[in-house]
C-alpha positions in Angstrom: 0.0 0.0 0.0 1.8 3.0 -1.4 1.5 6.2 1.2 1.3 9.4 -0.4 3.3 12.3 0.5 2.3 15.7 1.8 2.1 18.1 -1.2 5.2 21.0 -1.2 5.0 23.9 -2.4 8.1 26.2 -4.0 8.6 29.3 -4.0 8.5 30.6 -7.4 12.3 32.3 -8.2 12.2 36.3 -8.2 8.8 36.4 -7.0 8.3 40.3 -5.5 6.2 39.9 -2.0 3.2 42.2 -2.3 4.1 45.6 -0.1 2.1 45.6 3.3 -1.1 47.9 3.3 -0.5 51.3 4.3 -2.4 52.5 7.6 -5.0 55.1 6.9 -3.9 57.8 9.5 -0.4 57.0 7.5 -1.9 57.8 4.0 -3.5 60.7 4.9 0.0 62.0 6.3 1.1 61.1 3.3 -1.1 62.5 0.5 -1.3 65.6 2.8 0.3 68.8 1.0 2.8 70.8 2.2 1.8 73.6 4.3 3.8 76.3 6.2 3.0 76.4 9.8 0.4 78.3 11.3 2.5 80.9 12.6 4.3 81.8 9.5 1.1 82.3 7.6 -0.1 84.5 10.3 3.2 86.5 10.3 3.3 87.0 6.8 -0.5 87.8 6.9 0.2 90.8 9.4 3.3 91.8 7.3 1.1 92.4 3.9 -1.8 93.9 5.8 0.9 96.0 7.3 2.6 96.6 4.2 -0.5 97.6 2.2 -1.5 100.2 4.8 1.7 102.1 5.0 1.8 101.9 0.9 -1.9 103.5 1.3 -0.5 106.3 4.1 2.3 107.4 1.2 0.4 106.6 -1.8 -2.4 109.3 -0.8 -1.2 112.8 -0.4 0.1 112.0 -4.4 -3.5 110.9 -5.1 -5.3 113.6 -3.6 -2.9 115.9 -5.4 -3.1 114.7 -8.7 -7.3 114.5 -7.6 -7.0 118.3 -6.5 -5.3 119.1 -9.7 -8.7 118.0 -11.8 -10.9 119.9 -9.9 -12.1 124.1 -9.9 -11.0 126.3 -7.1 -14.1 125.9 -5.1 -13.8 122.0 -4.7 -9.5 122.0 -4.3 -9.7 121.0 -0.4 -13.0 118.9 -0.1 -10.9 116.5 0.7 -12.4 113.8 -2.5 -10.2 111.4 -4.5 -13.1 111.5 -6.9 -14.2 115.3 -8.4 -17.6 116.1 -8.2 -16.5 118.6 -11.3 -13.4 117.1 -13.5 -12.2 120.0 -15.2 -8.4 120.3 -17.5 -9.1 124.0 -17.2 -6.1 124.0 -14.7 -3.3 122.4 -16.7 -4.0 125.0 -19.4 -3.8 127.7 -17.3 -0.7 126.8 -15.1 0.9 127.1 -18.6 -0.1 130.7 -19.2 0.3 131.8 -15.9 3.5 131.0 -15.5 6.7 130.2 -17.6 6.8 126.5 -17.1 8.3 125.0 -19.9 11.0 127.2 -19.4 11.6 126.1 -15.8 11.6 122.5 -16.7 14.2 123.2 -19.5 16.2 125.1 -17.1 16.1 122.2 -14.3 16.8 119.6 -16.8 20.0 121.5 -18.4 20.9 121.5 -14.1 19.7 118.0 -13.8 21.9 116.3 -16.6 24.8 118.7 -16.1 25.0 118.0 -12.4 24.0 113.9 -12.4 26.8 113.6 -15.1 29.5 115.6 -13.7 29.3 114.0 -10.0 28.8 110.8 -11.4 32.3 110.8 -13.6 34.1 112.5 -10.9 33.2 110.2 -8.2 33.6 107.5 -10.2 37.4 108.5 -10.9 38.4 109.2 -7.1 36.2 106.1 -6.0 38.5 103.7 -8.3 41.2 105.5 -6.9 40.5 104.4 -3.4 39.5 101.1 -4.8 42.3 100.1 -6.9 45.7 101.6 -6.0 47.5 100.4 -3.0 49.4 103.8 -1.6 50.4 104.7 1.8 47.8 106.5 3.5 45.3 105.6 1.6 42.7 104.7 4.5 43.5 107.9 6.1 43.0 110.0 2.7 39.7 108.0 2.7 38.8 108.6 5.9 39.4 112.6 5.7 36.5 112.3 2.2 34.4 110.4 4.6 34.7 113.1 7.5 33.5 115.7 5.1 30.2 114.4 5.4 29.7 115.6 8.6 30.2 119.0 7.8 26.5 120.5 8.0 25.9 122.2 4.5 25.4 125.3 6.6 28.9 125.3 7.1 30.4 125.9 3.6 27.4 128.1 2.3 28.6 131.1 2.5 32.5 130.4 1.3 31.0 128.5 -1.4 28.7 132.1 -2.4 31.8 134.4 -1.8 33.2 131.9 -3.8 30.7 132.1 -7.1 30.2 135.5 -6.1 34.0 136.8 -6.8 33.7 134.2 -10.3 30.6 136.6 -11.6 28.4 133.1 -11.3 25.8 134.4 -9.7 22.4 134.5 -11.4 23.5 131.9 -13.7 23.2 128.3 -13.7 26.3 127.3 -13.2 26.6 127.2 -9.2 23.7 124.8 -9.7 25.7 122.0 -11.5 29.5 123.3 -11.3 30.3 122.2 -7.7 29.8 118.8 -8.7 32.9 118.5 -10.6 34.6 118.1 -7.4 33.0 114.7 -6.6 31.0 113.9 -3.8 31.7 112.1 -0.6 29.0 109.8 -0.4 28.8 108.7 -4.2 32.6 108.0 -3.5 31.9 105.4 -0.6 29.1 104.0 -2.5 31.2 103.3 -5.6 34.5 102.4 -3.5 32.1 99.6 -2.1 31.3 98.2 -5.0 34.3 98.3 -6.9 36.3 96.8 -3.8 33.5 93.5 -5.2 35.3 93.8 -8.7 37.9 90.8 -9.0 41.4 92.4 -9.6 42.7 89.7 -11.8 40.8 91.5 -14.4 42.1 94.8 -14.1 45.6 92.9 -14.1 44.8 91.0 -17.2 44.2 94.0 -19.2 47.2 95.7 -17.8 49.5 92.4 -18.7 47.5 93.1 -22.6 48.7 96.4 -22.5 45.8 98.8 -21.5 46.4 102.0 -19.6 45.2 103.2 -16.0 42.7 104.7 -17.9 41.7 102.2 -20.6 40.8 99.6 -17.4 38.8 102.3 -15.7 36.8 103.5 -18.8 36.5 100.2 -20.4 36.3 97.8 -17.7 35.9 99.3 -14.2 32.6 101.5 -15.3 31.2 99.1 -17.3 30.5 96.8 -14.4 29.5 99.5 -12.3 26.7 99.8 -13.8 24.4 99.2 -10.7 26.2 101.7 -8.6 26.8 104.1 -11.6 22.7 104.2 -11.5 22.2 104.5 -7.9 24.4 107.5 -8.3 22.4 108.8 -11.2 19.0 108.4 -9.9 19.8 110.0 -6.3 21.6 112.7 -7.8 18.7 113.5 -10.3 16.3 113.4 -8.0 18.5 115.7 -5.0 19.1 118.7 -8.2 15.7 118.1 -9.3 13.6 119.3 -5.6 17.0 121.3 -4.9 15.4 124.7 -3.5 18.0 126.0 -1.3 20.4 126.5 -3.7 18.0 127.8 -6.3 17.0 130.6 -3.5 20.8 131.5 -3.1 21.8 132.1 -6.9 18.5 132.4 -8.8 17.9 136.2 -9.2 15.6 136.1 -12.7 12.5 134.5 -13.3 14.0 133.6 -16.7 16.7 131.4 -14.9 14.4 129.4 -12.1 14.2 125.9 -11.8 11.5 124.3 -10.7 11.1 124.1 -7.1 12.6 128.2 -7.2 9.4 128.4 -9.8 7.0 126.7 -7.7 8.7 129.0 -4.9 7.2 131.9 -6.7 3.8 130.6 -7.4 2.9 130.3 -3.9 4.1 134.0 -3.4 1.7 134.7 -6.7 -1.4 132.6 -5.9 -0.6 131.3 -2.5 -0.3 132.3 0.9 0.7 136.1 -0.6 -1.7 136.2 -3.5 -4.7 135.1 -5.0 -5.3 131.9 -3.3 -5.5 130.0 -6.6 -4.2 126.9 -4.8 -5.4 125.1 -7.7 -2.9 126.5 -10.4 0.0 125.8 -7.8 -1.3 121.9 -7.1 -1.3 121.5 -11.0 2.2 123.1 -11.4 3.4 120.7 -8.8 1.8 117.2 -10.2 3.7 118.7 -13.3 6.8 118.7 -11.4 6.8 115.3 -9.6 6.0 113.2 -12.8 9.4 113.0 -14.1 10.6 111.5 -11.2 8.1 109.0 -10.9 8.5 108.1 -14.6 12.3 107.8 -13.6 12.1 105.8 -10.5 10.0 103.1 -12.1 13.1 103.0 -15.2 15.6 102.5 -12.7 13.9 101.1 -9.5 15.9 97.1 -10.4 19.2 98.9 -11.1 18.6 101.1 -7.5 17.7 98.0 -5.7 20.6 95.5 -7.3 22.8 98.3 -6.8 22.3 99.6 -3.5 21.9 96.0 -2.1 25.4 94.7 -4.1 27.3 97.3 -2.3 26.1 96.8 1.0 26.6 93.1 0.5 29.9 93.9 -0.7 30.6 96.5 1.6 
């Protein structure tokens, strides 16, 4: 009587074991996206809300003037972002009641002269500082650096004798001219940046055969670019609302800039005249375009530049 044998069975060779179920609660961690913490979304919540109601605190007084600017002399200070009476009676007559166009030429012959001139020079004593090794050279920088402390007060009246005994004043030129001489801060600001500049470069070219001058013009300033625009901007913008000055040297109306002829047109309609506050609102949105229209060209190259040379620095 034959016994039969228990039945085996084999494995099957490279046969994959089927993966073990996944818990629920595990799945759902799983499948979950994600998701910054609560707190960081609150914090970054409270930082736009605060972000959006300081943009609406500066943003406003521009709004309401540019509102004002649409709207008749009995409706300038109703305090309404929206006229009740939209009128372009205003920009017409700011135009024949003062010499406008004539200001703005005047302040953008100061404007380029002066954002040009300070630029250049400052440039040349900043790659100075940045580039030649010389004994004393921290010291000489140190003494450009201390004349920013100098309160402008200071050096007005030398700086008048000065123009004064050259037959400058009541020109243009005391506007733009000092600038020739460089400026303290511009100098720091491009000394920081050009200390980020490798110098094997600079020594390349000089090994090729280029001059002191040939690196700086052709190589230096080209990569300077975001500092060379921080320098433009700030200077346009500092000439451009420059008053002071205009006050000290501007004796004709035919040689007024604007702030000096916005100066005069709250003698005219202002406080001492007519009360037309309406032509001098106009006359003002007039004047602060430009330098909106100029900030929003160059507000990457401000930024990249002014955060390269504080990195840098």
């Amino acid at each position: 009587m034959t016994q039969s044998l228990p039945e085996r069975t084999v494995p099957l060779t490279g046969a994959v074991a089927a993966p073990a179920a996944m818990p629920p609660a595990a799945a759902g961690v799983a499948l979950r996206p994600n998701r910054p913490p609560r707190r960081r979304r609150v914090g970054r919540a409270i930082a736009i809300t605060a972000l959006v109601v300081f943009a609406v605190i500066f943003a406003y007084p521009f709004v309401w003037l540019v509102s004002a600017s649409f709207k008749p002399r009995g409706e300038v200070f109703d305090n309404k972002l929206i006229p009740d009476t939209f009128t372009l009676e205003n920009y017409v007559q700011v135009w024949q009641e003062a010499p406008l166009a004539l200001w703005l030429l005047n302040t953008l012959i100061v404007t380029v002269l002066a954002a040009v001139t300070v630029t250049i020079s400052s440039a040349m004593v900043a790659w100075g500082f940045a580039y030649f090794r010389f004994r004393g050279r921290g010291v000489l920088f140190g003494l450009v650096l201390a004349t920013m402390m100098l309160p402008g007060a200071v050096t007005m009246i030398p700086t008048f004798l000065i123009w004064n005994a050259l037959g400058q004043v009541g020109t243009l030129t005391p506007m733009w001219a000092q600038n020739l001489f460089a400026s303290a801060f511009y100098v720091f600001l491009m000394r920081q940046f050009m200390l980020g500049l490798p110098r094997e470069l600079f020594d390349a070219a000089r090994v090729d055969g280029a001059s002191q001058w040939g690196v700086f013009w052709r190589i230096a300033l080209p990569l300077s670019r975001p500092a060379i625009a921080v320098t433009l901007v700030f200077e346009v913008q500092a000439v451009w609302t420059d008053l002071m000055r205009a006050l000290i040297y501007l004796r004709d109306a035919s040689t007024y800039t604007i702030p000096r002829g916005l100066k005069s047109l709250v003698d005219s309609f202002g406080f001492g005249g007519e009360w037309h506050w309406e032509i001098i609102i106009t006359a003002s949105v007039i004047a602060t375009f430009p330098m909106i229209i100029i900030f929003f060209i160059g507000q990457r190259q401000i930024i990249r530049g002014v955060s390269a040379g504080a990195l840098k620095g």
